[in-house]
C-alpha positions in Angstrom: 0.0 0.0 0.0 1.2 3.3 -0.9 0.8 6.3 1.4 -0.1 10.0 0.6 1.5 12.5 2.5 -1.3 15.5 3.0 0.1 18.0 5.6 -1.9 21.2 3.6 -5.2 19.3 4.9 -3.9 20.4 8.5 -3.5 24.1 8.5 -4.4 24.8 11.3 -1.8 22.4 13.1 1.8 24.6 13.7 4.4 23.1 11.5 6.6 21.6 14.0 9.5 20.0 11.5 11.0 19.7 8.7 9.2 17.1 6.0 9.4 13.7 7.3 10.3 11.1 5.3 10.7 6.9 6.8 13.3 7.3 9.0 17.3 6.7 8.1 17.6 4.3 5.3 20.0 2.0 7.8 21.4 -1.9 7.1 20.3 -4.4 9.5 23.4 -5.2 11.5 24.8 -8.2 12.0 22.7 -10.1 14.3 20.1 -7.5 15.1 16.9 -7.2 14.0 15.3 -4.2 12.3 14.3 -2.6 15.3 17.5 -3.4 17.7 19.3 -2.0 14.4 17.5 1.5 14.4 17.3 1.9 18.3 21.2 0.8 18.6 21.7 3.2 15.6 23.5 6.1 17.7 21.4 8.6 15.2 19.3 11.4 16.5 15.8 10.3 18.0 14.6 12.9 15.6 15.8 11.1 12.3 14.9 7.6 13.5 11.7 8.6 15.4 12.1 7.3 18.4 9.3 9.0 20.7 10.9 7.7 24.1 13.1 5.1 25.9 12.2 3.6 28.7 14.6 1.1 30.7 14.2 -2.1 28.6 11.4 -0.9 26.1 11.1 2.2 23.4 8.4 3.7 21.1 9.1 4.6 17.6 6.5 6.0 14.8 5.4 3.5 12.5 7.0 4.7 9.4 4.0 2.7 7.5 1.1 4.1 9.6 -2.2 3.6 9.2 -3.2 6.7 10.3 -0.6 10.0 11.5 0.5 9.2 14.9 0.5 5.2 14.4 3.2 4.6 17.0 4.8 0.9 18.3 6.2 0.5 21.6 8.9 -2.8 22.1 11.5 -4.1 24.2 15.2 -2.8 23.3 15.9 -7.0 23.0 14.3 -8.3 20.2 11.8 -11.2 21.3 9.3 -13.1 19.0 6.5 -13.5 21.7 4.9 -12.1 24.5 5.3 -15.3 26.0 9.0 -15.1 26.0 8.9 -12.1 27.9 9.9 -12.7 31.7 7.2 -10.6 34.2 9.4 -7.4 34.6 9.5 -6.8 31.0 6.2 -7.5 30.4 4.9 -5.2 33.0 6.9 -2.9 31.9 5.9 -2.9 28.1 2.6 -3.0 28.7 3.1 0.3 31.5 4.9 1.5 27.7 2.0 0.9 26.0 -0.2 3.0 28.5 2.2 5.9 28.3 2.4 5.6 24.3 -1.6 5.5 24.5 -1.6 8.7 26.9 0.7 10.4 24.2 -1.4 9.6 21.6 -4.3 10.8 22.7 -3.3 14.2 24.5 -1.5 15.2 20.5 -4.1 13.6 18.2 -6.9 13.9 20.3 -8.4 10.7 18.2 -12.0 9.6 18.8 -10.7 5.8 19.7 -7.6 3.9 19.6 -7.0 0.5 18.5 -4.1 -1.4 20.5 -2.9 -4.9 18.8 0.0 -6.8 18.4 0.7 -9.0 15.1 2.3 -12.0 16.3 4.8 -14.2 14.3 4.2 -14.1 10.1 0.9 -15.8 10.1 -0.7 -13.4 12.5 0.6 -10.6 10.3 4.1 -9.7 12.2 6.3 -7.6 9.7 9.5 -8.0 11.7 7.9 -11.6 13.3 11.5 -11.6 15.2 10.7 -8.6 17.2 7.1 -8.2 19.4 5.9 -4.7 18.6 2.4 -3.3 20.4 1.1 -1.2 17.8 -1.5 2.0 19.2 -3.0 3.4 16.3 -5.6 6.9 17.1 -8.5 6.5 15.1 -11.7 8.6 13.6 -15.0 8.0 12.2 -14.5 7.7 8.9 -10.5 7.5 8.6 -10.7 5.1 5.8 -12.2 6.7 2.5 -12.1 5.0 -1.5 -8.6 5.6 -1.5 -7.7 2.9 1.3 -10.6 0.7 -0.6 -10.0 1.0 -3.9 -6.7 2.5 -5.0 -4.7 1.1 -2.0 -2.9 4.4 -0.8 -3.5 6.2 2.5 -3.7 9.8 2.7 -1.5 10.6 6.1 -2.6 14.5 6.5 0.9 15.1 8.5 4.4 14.2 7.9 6.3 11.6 10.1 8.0 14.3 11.3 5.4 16.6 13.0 3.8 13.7 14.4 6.9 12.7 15.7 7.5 16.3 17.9 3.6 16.2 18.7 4.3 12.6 20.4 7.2 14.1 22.0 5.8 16.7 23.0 2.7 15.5 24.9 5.0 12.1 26.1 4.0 12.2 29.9 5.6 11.5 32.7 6.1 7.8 34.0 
């Protein structure tokens, strides 16, 4: 699916960055995984969009969103089920996920949120080496003909203003 980036449609929003574009165009290391690549990167949270680190977790914009502000909170160690988390690390991913949610909702103001997690190939996993705990904001009506028919989604900010608008309205743990 292609996406359409539409930030005219939001005016009314201050322009917060530059135009965003999928984050930094970086090799998988050796033995890392996708996501252990990007947050091990060393490169600005701004050009890989991380939103925040915790101790053992981190949320990063879905560079493929379904809608602006998509976000994904994961552990820093890549781990292909929830079930091989031990209890500290889930607790706190899940506390992650409550945070990320808070965010999401205090910049986007969305009218609901859908919270998932796409586990291993067949359950849809696009990195199925690495959980991720997607929190997508949502609105009546956020699919249109272009989603249905022409398979494109019209995203009406760039990656990076949503990124500074996460960052900005990140709370406190």
């Amino acid at each position: 699916m292609d996406h359409l980036r539409a930030g005219w449609k939001l005016a009314n929003w201050p322009v917060l960055g530059a135009d965003g574009e999928p984050h930094a165009n970086l090799e998988r290391a050796d033995g890392l995984t996708l996501f252990e690549t990007i947050e091990q990167s060393g490169l600005p949270d701004e050009q890989t969009y991380i939103v925040w680190r915790g101790a053992n977790t981190f949320c990063i914009l879905n560079v493929f969103p379904y809608t602006s502000g998509s976000v994904m909170v994961l552990p820093t160690v890549a781990a292909p089920s929830m079930l091989d988390l031990d209890d500290d690390l889930y607790d706190e991913l899940w506390n992650s996920v409550k945070l990320a949610t808070r965010a999401v909702n205090a910049a986007f103001s969305p009218q609901g949120i859908n919270v998932g997690i796409n586990e291993g190939t067949a359950g849809g996993g696009s990195v199925p080496e690495h959980l991720h705990v997607h929190i997508v904001p949502r609105w009546s009506a956020d699919t249109n003909f272009m989603t249905s028919i022409a398979e494109v989604r019209i995203l009406p900010m760039t990656l990076a203003d949503s990124w500074a608008k996460l960052r900005a309205n990140w709370p406190s743990p």
